[in-house]
Backbone as CSV, one residue per row, in Angstrom:
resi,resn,N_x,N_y,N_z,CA_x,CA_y,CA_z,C_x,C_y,C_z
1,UNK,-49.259,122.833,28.528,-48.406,123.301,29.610,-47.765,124.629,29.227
2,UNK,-47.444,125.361,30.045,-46.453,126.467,29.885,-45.218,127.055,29.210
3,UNK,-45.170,127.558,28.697,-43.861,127.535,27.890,-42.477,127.650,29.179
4,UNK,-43.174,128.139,30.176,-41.914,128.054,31.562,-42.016,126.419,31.600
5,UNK,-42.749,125.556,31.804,-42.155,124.513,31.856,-42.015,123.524,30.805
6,UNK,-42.159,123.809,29.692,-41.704,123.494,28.576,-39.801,123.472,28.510
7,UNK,-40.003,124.853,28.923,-38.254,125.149,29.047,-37.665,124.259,29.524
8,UNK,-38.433,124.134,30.703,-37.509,123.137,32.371,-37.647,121.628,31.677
9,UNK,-38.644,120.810,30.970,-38.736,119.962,30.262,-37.480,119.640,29.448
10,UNK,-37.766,120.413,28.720,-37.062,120.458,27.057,-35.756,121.373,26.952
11,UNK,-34.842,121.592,27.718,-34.251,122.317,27.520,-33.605,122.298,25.835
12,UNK,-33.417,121.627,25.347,-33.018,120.869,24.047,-33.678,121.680,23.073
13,UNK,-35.183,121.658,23.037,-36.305,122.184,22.144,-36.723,120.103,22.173
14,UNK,-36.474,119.283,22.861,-37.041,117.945,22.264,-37.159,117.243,23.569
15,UNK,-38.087,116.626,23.949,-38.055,116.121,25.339,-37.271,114.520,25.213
16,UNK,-35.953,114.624,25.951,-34.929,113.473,26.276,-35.766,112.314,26.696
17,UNK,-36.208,111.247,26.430,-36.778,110.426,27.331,-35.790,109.255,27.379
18,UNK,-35.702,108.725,28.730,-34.870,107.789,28.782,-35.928,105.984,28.552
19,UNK,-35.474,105.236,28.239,-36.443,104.164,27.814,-35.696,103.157,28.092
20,UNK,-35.695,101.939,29.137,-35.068,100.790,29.420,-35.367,99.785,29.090
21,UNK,-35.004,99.246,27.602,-35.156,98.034,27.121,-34.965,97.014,27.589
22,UNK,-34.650,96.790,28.886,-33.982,95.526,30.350,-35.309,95.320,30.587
23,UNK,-36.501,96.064,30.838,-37.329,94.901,31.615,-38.792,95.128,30.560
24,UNK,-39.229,94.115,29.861,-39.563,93.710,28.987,-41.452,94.432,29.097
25,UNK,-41.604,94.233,30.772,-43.065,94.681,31.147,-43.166,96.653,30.709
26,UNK,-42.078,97.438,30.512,-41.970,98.762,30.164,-41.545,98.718,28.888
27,UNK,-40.671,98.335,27.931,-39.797,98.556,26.985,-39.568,97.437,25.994
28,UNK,-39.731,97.294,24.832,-38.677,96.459,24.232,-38.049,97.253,22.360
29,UNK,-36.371,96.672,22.296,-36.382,97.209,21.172,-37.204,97.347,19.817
30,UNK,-37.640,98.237,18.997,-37.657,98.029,17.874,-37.182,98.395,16.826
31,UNK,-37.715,98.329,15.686,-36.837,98.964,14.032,-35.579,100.334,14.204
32,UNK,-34.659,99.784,13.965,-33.349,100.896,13.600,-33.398,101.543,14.775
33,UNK,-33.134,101.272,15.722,-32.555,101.477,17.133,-33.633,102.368,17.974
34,UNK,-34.919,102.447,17.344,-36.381,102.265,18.251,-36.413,101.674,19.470
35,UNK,-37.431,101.973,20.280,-38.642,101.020,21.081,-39.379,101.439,20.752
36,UNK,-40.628,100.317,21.612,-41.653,100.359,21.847,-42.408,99.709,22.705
37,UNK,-43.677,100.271,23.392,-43.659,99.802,24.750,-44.838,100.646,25.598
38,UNK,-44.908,100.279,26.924,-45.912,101.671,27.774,-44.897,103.014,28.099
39,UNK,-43.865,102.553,28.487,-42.837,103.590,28.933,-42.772,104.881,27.498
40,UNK,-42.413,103.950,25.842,-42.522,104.674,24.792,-43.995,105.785,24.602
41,UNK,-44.974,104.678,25.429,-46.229,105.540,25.080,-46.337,106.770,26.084
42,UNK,-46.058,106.850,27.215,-46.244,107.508,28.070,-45.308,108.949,27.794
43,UNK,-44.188,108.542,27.323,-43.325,109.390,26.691,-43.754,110.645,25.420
44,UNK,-43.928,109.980,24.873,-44.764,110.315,23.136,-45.792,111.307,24.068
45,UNK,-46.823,110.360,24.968,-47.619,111.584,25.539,-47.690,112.932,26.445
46,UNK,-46.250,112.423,26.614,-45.948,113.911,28.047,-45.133,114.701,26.915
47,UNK,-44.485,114.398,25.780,-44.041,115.410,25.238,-45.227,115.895,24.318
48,UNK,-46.220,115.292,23.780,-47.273,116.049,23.002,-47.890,117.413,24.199
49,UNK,-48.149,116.725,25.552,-48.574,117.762,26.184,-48.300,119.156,26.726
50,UNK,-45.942,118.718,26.319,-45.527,120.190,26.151,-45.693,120.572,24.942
51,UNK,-45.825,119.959,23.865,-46.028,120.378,22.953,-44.673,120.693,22.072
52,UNK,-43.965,119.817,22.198,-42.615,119.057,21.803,-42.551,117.515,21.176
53,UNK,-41.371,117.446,20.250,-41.056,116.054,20.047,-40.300,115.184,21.187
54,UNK,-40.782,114.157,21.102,-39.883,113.137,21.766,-38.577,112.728,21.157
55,UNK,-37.666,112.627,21.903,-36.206,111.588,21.489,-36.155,110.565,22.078
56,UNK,-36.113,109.272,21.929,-35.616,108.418,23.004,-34.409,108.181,22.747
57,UNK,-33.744,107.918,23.973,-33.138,107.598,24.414,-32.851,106.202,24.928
58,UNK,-32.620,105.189,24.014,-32.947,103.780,24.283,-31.475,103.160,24.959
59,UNK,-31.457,102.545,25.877,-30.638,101.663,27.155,-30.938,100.403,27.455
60,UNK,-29.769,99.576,27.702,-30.122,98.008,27.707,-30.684,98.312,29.169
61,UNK,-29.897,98.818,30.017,-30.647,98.164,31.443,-30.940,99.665,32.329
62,UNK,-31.476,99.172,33.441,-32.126,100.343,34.519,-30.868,101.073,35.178
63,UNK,-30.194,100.757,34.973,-28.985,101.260,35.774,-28.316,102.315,34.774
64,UNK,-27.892,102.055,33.697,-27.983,103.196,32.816,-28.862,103.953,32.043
65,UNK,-29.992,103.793,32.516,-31.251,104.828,32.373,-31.449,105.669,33.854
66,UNK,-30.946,104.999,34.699,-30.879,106.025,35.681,-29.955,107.020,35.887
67,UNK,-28.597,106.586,35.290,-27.015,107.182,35.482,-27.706,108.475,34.037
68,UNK,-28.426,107.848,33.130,-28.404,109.226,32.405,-29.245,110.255,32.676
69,UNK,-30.550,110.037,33.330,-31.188,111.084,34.187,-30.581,111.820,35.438
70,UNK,-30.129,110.984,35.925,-29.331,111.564,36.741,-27.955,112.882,36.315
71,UNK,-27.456,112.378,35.672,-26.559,113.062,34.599,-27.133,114.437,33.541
72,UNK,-28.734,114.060,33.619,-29.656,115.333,32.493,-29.009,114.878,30.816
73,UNK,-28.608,113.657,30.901,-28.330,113.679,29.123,-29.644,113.050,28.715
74,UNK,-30.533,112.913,29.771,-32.059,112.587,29.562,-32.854,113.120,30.487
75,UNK,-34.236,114.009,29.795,-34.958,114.588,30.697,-35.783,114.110,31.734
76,UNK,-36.594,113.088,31.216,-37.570,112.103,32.047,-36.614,110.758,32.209
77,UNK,-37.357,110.107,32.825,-37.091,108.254,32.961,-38.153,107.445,33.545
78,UNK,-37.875,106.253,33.047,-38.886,105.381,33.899,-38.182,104.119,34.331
79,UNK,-38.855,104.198,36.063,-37.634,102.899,37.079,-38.335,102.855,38.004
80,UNK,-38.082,102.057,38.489,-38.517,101.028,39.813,-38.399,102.122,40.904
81,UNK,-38.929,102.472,41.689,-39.183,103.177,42.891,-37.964,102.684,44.112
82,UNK,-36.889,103.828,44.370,-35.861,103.216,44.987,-35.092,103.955,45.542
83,UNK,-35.313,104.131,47.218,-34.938,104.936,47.978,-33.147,105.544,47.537
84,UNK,-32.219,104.753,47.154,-31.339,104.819,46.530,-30.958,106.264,45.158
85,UNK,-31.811,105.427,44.469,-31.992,106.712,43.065,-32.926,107.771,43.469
86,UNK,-33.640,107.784,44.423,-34.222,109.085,44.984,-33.405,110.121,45.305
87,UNK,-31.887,109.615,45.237,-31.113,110.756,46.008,-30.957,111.939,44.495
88,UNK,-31.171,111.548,43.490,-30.891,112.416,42.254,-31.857,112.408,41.250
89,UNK,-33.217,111.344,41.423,-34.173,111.512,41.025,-35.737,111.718,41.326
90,UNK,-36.600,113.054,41.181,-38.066,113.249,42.157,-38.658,112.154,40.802
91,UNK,-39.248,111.086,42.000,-40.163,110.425,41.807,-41.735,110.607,41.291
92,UNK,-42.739,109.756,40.194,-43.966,110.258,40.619,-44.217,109.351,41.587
93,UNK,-45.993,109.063,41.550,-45.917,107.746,42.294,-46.089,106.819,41.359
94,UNK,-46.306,105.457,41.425,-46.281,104.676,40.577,-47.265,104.181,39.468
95,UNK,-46.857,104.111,37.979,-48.423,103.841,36.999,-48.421,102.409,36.532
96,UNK,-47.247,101.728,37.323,-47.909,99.669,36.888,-47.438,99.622,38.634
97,UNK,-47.622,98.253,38.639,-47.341,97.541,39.961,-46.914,96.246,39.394
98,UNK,-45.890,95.860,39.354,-44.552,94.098,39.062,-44.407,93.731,39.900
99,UNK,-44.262,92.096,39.692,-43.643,91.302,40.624,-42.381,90.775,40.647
100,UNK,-41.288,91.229,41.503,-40.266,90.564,41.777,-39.874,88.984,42.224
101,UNK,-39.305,88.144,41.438,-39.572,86.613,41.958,-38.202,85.600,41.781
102,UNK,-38.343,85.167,42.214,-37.009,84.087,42.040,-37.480,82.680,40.716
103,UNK,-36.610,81.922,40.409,-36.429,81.253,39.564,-34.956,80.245,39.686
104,UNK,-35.532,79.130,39.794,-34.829,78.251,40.461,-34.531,76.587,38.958
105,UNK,-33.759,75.812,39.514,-33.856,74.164,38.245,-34.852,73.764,39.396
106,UNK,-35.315,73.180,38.379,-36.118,71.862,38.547,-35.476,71.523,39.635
107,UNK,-34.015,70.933,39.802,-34.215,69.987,40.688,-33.768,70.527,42.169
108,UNK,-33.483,71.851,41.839,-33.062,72.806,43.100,-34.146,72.389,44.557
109,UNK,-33.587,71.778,45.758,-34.178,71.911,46.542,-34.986,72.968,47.171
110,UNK,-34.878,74.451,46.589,-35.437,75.091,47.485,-37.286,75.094,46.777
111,UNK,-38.166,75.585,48.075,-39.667,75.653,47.768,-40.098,76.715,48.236
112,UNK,-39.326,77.933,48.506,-39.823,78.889,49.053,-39.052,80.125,48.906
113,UNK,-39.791,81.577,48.719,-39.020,82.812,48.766,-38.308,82.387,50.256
114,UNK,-38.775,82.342,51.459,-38.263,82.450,52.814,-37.359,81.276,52.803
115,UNK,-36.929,80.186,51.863,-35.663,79.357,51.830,-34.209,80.296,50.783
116,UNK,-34.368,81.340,50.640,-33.217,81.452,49.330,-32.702,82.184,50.588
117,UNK,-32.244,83.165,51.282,-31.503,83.723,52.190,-30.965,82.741,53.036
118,UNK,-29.790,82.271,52.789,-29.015,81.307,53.924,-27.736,81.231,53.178
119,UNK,-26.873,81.197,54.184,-25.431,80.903,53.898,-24.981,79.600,52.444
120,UNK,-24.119,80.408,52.006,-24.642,78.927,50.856,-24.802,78.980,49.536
121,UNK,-26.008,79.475,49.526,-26.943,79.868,48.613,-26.149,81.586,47.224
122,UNK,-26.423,81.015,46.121,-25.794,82.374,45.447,-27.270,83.039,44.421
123,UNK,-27.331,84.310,44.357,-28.494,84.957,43.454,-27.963,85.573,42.679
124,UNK,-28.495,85.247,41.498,-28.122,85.791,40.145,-29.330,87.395,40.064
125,UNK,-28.835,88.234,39.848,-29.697,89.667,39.439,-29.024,90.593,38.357
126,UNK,-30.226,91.597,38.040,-29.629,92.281,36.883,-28.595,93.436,37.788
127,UNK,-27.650,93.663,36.964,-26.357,94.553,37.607,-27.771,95.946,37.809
128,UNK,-27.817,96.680,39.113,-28.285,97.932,39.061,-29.653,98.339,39.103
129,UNK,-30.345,96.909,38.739,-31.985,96.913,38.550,-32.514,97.388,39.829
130,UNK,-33.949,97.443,39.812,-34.418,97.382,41.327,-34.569,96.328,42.554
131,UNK,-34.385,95.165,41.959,-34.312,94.091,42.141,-32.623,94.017,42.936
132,UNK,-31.199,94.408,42.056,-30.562,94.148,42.582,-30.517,95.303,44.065
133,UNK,-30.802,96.558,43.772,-30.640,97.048,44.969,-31.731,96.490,46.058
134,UNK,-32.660,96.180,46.228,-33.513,95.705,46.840,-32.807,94.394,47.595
135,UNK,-32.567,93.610,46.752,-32.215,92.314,47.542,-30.499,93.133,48.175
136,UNK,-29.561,93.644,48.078,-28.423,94.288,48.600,-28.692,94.717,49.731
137,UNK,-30.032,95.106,49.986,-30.687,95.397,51.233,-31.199,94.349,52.351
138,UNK,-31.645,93.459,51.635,-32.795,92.666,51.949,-31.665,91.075,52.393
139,UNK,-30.803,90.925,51.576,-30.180,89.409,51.538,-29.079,89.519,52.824
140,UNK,-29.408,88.866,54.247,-28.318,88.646,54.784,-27.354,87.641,54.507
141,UNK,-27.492,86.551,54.495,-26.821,85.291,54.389,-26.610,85.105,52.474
142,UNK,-27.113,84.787,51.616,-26.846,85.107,50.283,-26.157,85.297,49.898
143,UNK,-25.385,84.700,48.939,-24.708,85.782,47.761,-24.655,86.241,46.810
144,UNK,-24.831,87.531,46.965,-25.235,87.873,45.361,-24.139,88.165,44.311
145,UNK,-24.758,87.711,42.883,-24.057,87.751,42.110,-24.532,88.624,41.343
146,UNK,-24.434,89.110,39.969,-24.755,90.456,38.763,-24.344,89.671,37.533
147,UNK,-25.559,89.938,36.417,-25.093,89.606,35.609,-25.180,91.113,34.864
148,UNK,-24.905,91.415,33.723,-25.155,92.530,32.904,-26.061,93.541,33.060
149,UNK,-26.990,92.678,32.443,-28.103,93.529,32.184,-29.913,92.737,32.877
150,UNK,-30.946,93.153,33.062,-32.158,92.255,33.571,-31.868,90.857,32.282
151,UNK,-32.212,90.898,31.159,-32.974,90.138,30.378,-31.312,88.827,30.173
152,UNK,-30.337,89.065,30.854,-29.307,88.373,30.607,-29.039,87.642,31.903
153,UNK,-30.096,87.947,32.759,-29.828,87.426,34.367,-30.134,85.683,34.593
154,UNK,-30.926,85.253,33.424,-30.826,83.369,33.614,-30.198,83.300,32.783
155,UNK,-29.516,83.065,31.770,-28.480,82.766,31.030,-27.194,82.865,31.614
156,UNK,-26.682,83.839,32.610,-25.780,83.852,33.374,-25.633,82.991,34.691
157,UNK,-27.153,82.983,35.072,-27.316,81.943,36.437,-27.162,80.834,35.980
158,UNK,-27.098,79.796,34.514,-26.723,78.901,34.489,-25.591,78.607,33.975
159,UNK,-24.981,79.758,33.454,-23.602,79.661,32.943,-22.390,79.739,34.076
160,UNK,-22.712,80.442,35.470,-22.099,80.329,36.763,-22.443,79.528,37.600
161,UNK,-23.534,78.721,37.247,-23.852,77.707,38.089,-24.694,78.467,39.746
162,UNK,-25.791,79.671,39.535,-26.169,79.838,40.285,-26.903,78.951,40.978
163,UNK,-27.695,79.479,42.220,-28.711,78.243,42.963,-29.944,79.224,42.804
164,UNK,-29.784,80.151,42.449,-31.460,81.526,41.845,-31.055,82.390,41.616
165,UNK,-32.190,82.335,40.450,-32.104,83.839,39.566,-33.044,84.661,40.261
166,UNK,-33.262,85.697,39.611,-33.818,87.155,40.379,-33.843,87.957,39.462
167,UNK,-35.949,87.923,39.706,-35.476,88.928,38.203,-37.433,89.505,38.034
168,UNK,-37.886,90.200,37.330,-39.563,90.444,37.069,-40.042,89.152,36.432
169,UNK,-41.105,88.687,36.854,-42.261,87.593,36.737,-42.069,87.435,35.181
170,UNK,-42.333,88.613,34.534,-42.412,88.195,32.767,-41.394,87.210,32.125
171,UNK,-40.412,87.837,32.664,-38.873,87.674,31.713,-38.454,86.149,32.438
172,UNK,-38.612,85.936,33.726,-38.279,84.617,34.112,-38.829,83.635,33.671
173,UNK,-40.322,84.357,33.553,-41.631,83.281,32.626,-41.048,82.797,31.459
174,UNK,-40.635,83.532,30.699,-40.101,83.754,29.523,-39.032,83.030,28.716
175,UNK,-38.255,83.094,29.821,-36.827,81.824,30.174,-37.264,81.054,30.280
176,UNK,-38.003,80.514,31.073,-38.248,79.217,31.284,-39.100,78.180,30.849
177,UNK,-40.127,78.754,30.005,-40.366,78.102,28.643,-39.153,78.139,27.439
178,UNK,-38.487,79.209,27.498,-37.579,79.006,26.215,-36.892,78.041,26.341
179,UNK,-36.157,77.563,27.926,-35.114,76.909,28.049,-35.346,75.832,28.755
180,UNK,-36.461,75.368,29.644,-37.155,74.016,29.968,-35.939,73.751,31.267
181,UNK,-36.647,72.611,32.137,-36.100,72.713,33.325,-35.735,73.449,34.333
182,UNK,-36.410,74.693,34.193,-36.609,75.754,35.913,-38.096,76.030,35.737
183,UNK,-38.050,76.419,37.193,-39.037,76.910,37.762,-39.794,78.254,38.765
184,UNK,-40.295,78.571,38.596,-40.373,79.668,39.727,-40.564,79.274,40.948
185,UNK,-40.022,79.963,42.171,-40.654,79.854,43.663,-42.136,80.179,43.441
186,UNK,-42.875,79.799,44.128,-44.216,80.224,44.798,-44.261,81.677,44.948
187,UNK,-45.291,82.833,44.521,-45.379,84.248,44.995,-44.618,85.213,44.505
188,UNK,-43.936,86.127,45.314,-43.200,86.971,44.813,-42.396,87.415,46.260
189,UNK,-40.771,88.483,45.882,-39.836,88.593,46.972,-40.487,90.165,47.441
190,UNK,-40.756,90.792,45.856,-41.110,91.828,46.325,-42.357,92.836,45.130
191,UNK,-42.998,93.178,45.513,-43.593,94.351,44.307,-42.607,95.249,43.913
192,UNK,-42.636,95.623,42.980,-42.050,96.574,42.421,-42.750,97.982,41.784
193,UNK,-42.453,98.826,42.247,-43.547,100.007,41.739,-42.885,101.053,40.739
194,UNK,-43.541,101.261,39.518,-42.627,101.279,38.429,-43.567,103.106,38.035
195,UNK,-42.363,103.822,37.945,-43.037,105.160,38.308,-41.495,106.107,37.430
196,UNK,-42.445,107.093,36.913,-41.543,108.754,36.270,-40.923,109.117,37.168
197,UNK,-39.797,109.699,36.589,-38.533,110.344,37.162,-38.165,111.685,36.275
198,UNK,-38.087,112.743,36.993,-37.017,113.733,36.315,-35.945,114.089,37.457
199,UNK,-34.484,114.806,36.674,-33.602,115.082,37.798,-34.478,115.481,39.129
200,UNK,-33.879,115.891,39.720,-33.796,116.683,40.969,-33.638,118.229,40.839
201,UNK,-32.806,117.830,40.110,-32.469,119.682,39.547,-33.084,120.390,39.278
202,UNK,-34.646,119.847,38.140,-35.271,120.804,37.228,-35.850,121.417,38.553
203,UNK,-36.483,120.834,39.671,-37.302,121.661,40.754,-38.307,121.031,41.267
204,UNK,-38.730,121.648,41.836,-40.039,121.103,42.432,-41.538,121.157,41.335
205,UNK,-41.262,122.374,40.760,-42.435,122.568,39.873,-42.220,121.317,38.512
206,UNK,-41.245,121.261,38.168,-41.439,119.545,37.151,-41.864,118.868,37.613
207,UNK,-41.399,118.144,39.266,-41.751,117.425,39.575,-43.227,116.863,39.743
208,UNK,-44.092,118.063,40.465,-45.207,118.108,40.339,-46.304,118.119,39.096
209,UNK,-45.859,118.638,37.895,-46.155,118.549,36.628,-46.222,117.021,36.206
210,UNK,-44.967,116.294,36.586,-44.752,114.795,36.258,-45.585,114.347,36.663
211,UNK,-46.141,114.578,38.286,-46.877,113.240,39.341,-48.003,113.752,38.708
212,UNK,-48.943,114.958,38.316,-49.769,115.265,37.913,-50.529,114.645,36.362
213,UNK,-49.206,114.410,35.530,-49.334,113.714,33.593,-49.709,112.338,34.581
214,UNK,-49.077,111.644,35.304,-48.824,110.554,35.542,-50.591,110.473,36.474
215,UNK,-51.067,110.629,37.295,-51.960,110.518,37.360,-53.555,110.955,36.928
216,UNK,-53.206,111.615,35.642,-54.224,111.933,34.445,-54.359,110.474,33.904
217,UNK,-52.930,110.131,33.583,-52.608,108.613,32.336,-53.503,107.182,33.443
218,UNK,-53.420,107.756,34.500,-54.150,106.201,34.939,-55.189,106.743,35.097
219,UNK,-56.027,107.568,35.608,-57.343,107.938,35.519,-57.849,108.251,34.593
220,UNK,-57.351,108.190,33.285,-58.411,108.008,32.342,-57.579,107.296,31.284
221,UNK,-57.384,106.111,31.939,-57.422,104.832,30.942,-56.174,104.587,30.466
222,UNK,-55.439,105.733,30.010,-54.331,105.655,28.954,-53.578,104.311,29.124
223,UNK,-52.949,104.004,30.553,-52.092,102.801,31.082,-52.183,102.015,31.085
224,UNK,-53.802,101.381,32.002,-54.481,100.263,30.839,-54.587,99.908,29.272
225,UNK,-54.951,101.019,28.500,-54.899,100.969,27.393,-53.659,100.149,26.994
226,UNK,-52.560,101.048,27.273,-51.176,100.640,26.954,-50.418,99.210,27.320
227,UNK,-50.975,98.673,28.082,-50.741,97.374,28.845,-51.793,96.257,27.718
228,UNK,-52.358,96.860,27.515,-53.371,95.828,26.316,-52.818,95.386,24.959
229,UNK,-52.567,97.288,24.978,-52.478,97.514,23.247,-50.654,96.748,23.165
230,UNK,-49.848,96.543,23.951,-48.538,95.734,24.102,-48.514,94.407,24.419
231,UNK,-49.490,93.818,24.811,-49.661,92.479,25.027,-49.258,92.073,26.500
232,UNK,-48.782,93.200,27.352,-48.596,92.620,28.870,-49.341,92.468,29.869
233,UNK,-49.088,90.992,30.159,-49.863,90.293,31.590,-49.269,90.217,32.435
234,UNK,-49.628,90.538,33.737,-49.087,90.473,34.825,-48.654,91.032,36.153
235,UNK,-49.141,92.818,35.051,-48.600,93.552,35.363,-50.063,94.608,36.038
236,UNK,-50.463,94.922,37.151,-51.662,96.026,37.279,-50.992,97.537,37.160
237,UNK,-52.158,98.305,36.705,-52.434,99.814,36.822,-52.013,100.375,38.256
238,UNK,-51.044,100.817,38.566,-51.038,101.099,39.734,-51.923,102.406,40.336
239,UNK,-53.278,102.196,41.962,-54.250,103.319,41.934,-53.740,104.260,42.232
240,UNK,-54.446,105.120,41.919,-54.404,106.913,42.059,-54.098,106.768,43.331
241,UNK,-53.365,108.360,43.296,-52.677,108.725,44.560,-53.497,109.234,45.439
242,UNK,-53.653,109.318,46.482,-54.931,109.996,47.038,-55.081,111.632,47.379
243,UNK,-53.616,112.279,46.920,-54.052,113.645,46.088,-55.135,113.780,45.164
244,UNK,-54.944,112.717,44.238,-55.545,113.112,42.821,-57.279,112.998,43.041
């Protein structure tokens, strides 16, 4: 790339990447305040291509990986596609595709995404995720509740005595072998499309640079790769844009 957009990148001399250790299908911690992950890989590779080091920038949840892109104390990010954070972050389009799902006890009467919206009823979500803004939209009758962070959202639903959690397919999976007695609803509430971000600020020309790395990395393999070489199921390659 250019040393003009190297600049707009890196203002630093090091490309900021923001990295959200909250949802387990992008991120998880490692050694001495590391990650590692697809989000880490994708990172590592857009700064080799300015031809810069990476920093991460590691964050428990999506909500403060967005507040710091937004803010520029991080150059890139990676988050859930969300008319909301669009107001301060250009989007690419998306390089996985997640499922958003509920998670219920065992003995919870409900059997359906189309039973959790009714008066009554309380949802546990991560404070800020895409998930929580989504359902803020989406939940008339409901009430929603917040716990912290994504990966703290069933531990809180049973410590408040929710009636569903709310949260990505992995991590509920995840819970609920660890902790026995829940279950998932049937399907999913919503996809989630999990896609690069830089401010708004840098311009239009980053932006386009971004959607451009980002649809190189799924057309030739890299994302797949990265979804293998991490061990995640569940999750698809999201297809090329029909620019590309």
């Amino acid at each position: 790339m250019t040393d003009h957009l190297k600049s707009i990148f890196a203002p630093t001399g090091r490309l900021r990447a923001s990295i959200n250790v909250g949802n387990p299908i992008l991120a998880a911690r490692a050694g001495q305040g590391g990650a590692r992950g697809v989000s880490v890989d994708l990172a590592t590779a857009f700064a080799a291509r300015l031809g810069v080091e990476v920093e991460l920038v590691v964050l428990a949840s999506a909500g403060e990986s967005v507040e710091a892109v937004s803010a520029e104390s991080a150059d890139i990010g990676f988050f859930a596609v969300d008319p909301q954070r669009g107001a301060s972050i250009a989007f690419t389009e998306p390089y996985v595709l997640i499922e958003g799902c509920y998670l219920v006890r065992d003995a919870s009467p409900l059997q359906g995404n189309d039973e959790v919206d009714r008066e009554g009823t309380s949802v546990m979500v991560g404070k800020g995720s895409a998930y929580d803004l989504y359902l803020s939209r989406a939940l008339r009758h409901a009430t929603m509740l917040r716990a912290p962070t994504s990966p703290a959202v069933v531990d809180t639903f049973l410590e408040q005595g929710a009636d569903v959690a709310a949260g990505v397919r992995q991590q509920l999976e995840a819970d609920a072998r660890r902790l026995g007695g829940l279950r998932l609803l049937p399907g999913r509430f919503m996809e989630i499309r999990q896609a690069m971000g830089v401010p708004k600020t840098r311009g239009d020309e980053a932006a386009q640079a971004l959607r451009r790395f980002v649809e190189d990395m799924k057309a030739s393999g890299f994302v797949a790769d990265a979804l293998r070489r991490h061990g995640i199921s569940g999750a698809a390659v999201a297809p090329l844009s029909g620019g590309h």
